[in-house]
Every structure is written in structure tokens, then in C-alpha cells.
C-alpha positions as CSV (number, residue, x, y, z in Angstrom):
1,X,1.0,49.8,6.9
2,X,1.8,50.8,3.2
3,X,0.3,48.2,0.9
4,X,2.6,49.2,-2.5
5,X,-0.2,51.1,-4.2
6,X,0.6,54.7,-3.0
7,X,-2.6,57.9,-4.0
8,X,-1.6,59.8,-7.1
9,X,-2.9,63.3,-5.9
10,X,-1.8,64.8,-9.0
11,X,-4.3,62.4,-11.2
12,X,-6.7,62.6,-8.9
13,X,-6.5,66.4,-8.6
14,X,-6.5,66.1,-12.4
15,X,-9.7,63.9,-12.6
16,X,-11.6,66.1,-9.6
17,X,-10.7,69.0,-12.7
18,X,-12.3,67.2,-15.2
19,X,-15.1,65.9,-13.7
20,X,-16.4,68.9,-11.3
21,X,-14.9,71.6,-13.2
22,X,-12.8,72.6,-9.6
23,X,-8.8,72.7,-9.5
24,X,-8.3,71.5,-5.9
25,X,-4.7,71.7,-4.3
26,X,-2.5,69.3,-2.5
27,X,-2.7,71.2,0.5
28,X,-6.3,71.9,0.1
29,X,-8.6,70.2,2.8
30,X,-10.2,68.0,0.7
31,X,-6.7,66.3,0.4
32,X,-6.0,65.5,3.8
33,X,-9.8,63.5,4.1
34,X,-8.8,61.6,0.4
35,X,-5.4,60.8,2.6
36,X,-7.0,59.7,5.8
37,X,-8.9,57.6,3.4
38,X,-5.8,55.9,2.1
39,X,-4.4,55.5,5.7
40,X,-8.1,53.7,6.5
41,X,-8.3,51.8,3.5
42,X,-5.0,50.5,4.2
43,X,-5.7,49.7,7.8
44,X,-9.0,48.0,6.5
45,X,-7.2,45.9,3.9
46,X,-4.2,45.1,5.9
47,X,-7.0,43.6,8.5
48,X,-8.5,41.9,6.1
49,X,-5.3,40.2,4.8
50,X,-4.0,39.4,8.2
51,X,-7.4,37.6,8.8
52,X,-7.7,36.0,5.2
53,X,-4.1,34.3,6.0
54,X,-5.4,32.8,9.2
55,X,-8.5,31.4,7.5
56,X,-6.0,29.9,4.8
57,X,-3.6,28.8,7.5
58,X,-6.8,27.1,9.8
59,X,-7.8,25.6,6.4
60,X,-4.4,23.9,5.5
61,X,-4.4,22.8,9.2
62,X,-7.6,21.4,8.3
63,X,-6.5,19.7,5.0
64,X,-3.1,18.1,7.0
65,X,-5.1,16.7,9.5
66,X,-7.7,15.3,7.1
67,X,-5.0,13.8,5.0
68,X,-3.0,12.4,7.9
69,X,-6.2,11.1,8.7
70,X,-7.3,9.4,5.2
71,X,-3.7,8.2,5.4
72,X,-4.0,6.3,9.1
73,X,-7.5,4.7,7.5
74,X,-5.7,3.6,4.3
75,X,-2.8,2.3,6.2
76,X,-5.3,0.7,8.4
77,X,-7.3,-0.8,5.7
78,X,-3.6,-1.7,3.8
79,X,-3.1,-3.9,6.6
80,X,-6.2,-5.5,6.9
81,X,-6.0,-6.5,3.6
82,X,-2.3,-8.0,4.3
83,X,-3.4,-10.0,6.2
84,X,-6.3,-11.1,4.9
85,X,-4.1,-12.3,2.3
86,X,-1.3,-13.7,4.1
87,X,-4.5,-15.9,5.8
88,X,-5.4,-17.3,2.6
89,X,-2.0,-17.6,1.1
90,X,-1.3,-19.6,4.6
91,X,-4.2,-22.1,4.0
92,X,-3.0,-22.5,0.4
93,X,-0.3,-23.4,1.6
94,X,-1.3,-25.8,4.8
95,X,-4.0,-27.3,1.6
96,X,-0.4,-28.1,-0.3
97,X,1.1,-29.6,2.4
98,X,-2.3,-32.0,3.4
99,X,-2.1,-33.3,-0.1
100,X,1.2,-33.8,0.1
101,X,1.3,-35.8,2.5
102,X,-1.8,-38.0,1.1
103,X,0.6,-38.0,-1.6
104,X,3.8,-39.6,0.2
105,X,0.9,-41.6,2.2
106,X,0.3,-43.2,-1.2
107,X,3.7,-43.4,-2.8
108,X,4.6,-45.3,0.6
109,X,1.8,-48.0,0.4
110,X,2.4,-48.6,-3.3
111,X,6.1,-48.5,-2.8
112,X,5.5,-51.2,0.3
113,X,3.3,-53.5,-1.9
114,X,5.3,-53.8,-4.6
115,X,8.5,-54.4,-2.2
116,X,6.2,-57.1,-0.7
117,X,5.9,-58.2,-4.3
118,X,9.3,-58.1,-5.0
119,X,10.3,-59.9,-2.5
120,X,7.9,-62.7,-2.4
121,X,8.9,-62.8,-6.2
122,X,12.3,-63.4,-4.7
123,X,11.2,-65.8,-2.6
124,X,9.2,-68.3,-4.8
125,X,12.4,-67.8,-7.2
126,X,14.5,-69.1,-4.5
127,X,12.7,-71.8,-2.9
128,X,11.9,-72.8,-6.3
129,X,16.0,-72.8,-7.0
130,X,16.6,-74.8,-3.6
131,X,13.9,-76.9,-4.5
132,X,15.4,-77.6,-8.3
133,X,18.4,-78.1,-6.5
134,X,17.7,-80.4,-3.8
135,X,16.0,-82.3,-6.6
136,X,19.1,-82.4,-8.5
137,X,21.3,-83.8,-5.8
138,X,19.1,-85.9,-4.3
139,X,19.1,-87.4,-7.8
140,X,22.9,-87.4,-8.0
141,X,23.6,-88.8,-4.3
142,X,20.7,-91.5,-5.4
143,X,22.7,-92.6,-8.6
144,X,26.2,-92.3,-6.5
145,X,25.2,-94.7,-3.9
146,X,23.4,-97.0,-6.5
């Protein structure tokens, strides 16, 4: 389980020198505990990491289903408010028709009244012309059998 940083046991037999005053060897006993300290530290940290990516993978997991989640309710609320205003678009609609029809209610009875008009118009005009005209030969058959 080699993490990429690798001991340097010449700078570290370089700062025990400085420090301590001592000149300790690579093959000096004191080396083989600062090794089995890497090999721990390594074992330690490749633990951690192994447990840090399953926290992060059980959070994303978390996050998915919490957006899947916000998206179902904002789907959900999407299509309430579809319908809600298909509804209203409907009864604007069913309110055009209704006075629509009050409208072509009214253009029928004025249309009908003033046919009835017209046509009692027509009818005076006539009977007045068959009346002008039986006038007018009754006044010529009176003066041809005179």
C-alpha cells in the first residue's frame, strides 16, 4: 500500500545529525522502527481513504436520491399547476362560448323582427298596389261599360 510519498532516510539521517548531534545509519535499528512507521502510517492512511470514499460515495447516494426526490415533487407540483390552468383556461373558454351563444340568441331575434318588418313592409306595399290597382280597373271597367 504505497501512497507515492516514499521516507528519505538520507534527510532524515541528516536532520537526526543536526538536531541530536548522533549520525545514525540505514541499517541501524532506529531505521527499521522509522520504516515500520511508514508501513503503519500507510496502512492508517490507506484506511482512512478507503473509508473517506465511502462516506463521499453514501453522501452522493444521498444527494441523487434527494434530487430525484425534489425532482418527482417539482414534477408533481408542475402538473398540478397544469392543470389548474388548463381548468381555468377551460371555463374561459365554456364563458366564451355562453356568451356566444347569448350573442347568436340575439342576432336571431333581431334578425327575426326585422324580417317580420320587412315583410309586413312588403305586405302593406302590396296590398296597397292590389288595392291601387283594383281601384284603377274597377274605374276603367266602370267607364268601359258606361
Amino acid at each position: 500500500m504505497k501512497t507515492g510519498v516514499a521516507l528519505d532516510l538520507k534527510r532524515i539521517t541528516a536532520e537526526v545529525a543536526a538536531r541530536h548531534g548522533m549520525l545514525v545509519s540505514q541499517d541501524d535499528p532506529a531505521m527499521m522502527l522509522v520504516t515500520m512507521n511508514e508501513v503503519v502510517l500507510q496502512q492508517i492512511f490507506g484506511n482512512i481513504e478507503a473509508r473517506t470514499e465511502e462516506i463521499v460515495a453514501g453522501i452522493e447516494a444521498g444527494v441523487r436520491a434527494a434530487q430525484r426526490e425534489a425532482l418527482g415533487n417539482i414534477e408533481k407540483e408542475a402538473r398540478k399547476a397544469g392543470i389548474a390552468v388548463r381548468e381555468e383556461i377551460q371555463k374561459d373558454i365554456d364563458a366564451g362560448r355562453l356568451h356566444a351563444r347569448e350573442l347568436i340568441v340575439e342576432l336571431n331575434r333581431a334578425y327575426s323582427r326585422s324580417a317580420v318588418r320587412r315583410w309586413v313592409a312588403i305586405g302593406v306595399v302590396a296590398a296597397s298596389g292590389l288595392l291601387v290597382l283594383g281601384i284603377g280597373l274597377g274605374v276603367l271597367v266602370a267607364r268601359v261599360l258606361k
